[in-house]
ZAMARGU-4260 file (C-alpha; in steps of 0.2 Angstrom, whole numbers, plus 5000, padded with zeros to 4 digits):
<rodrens>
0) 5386/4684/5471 | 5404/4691/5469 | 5407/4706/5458 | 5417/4692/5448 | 5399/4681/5445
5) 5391/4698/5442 | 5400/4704/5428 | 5398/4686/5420 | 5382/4688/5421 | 5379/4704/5411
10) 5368/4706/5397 | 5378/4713/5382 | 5366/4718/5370 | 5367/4727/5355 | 5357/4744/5349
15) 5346/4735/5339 | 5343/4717/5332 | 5333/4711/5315 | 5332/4699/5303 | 5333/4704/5283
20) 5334/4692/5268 | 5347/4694/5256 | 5341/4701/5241 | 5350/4702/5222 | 5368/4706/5222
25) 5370/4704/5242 | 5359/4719/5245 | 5351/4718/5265 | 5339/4731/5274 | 5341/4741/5289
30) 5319/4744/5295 | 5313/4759/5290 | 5307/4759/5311 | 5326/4756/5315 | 5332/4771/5302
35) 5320/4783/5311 | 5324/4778/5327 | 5343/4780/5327 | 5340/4795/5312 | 5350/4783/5301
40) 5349/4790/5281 | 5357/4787/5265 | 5376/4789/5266 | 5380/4787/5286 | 5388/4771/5290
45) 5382/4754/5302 | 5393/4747/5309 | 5386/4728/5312 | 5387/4710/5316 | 5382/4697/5303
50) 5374/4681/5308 | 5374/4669/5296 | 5361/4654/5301 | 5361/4637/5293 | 5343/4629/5289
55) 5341/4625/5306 | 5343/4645/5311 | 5360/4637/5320 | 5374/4652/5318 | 5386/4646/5305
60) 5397/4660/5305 | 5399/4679/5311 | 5405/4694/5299 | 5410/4710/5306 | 5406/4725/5296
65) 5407/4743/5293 | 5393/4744/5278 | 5388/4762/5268 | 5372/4764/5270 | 5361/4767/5252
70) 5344/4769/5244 | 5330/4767/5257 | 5344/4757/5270 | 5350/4745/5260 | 5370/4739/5259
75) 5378/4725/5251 | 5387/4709/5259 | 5401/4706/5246 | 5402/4693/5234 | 5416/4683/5241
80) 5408/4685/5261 | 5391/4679/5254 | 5403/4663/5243 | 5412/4660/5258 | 5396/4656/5268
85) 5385/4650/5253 | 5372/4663/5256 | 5361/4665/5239 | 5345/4675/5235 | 5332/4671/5248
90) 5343/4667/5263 | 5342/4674/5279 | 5354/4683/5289 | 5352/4691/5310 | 5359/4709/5309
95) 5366/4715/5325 | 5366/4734/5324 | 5383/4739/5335 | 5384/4755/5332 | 5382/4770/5319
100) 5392/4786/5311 | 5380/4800/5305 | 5391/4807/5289 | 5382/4823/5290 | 5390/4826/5308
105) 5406/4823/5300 | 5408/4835/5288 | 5416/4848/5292 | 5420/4858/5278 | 5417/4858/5258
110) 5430/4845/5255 | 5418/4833/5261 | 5416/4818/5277 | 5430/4813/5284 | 5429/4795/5282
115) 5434/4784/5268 | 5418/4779/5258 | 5424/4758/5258 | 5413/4747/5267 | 5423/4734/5277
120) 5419/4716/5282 | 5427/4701/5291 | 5424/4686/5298 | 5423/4683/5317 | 5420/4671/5329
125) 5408/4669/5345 | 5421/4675/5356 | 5426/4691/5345 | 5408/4695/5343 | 5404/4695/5363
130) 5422/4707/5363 | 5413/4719/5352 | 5399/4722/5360 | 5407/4722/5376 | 5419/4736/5371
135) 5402/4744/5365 | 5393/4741/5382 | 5405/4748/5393 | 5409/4764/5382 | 5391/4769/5386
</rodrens>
């Protein structure tokens, strides 16, 4: 095996994967397990991949997002993400947890963190999600 074949044969994986169901208004769960075990609370931010599976658990489309996380691990897909991919009440999404920024660490001073509070999301496609967790793998 070359050390071309080798590197296309790397697992890229992310920090953690799960399934939630969106609840009202977009709402989505990080597991308590997976809160504890990257010391993830209210305030710090995920950054993740959103897989969006059609009725056949087939991917149907990819968002990219840096989400806030709130009350008990919960953040929001925004209305015109969920309208774009007709996710309602009920559905199912895969969360790929890429990476995470403790706020806590962050603050530096009484003016408070350093990041902008706005979540962010975008659409990707399969391509642009293996780049991101690529660029994650080989950081580490």
């Amino acid at each position: 095996m070359t050390e071309q074949d080798h590197q296309e044969a790397k697992v890229v994986e992310p920090l953690a994967k799960f399934q939630s169901r969106v609840r009202p208004q977009g709402r989505v769960m990080v597991p308590i397990y997976i809160r504890e075990y990257f010391g993830l609370q209210d305030g710090d931010f995920v950054i993740v991949i959103i897989r969006i599976p059609d009725q056949n658990r087939k991917i149907i489309g990819r968002v990219f997002a840096v989400a806030k996380l709130y009350d008990r691990g919960v953040f929001t897909i925004p209305k015109p993400v969920r309208d774009r991919f007709g996710l309602k009440v009920g559905d199912f999404v895969e969360i790929l947890l890429v990476d995470y920024i403790h706020v806590k660490s962050l603050i530096t001073n009484k003016m408070g963190p350093t990041l902008s509070p706005k979540s962010q999301f975008e659409a990707i496609d399969e391509q642009q999600e293996r780049k991101i967790l690529e660029r994650i793998y080989n950081n580490d």
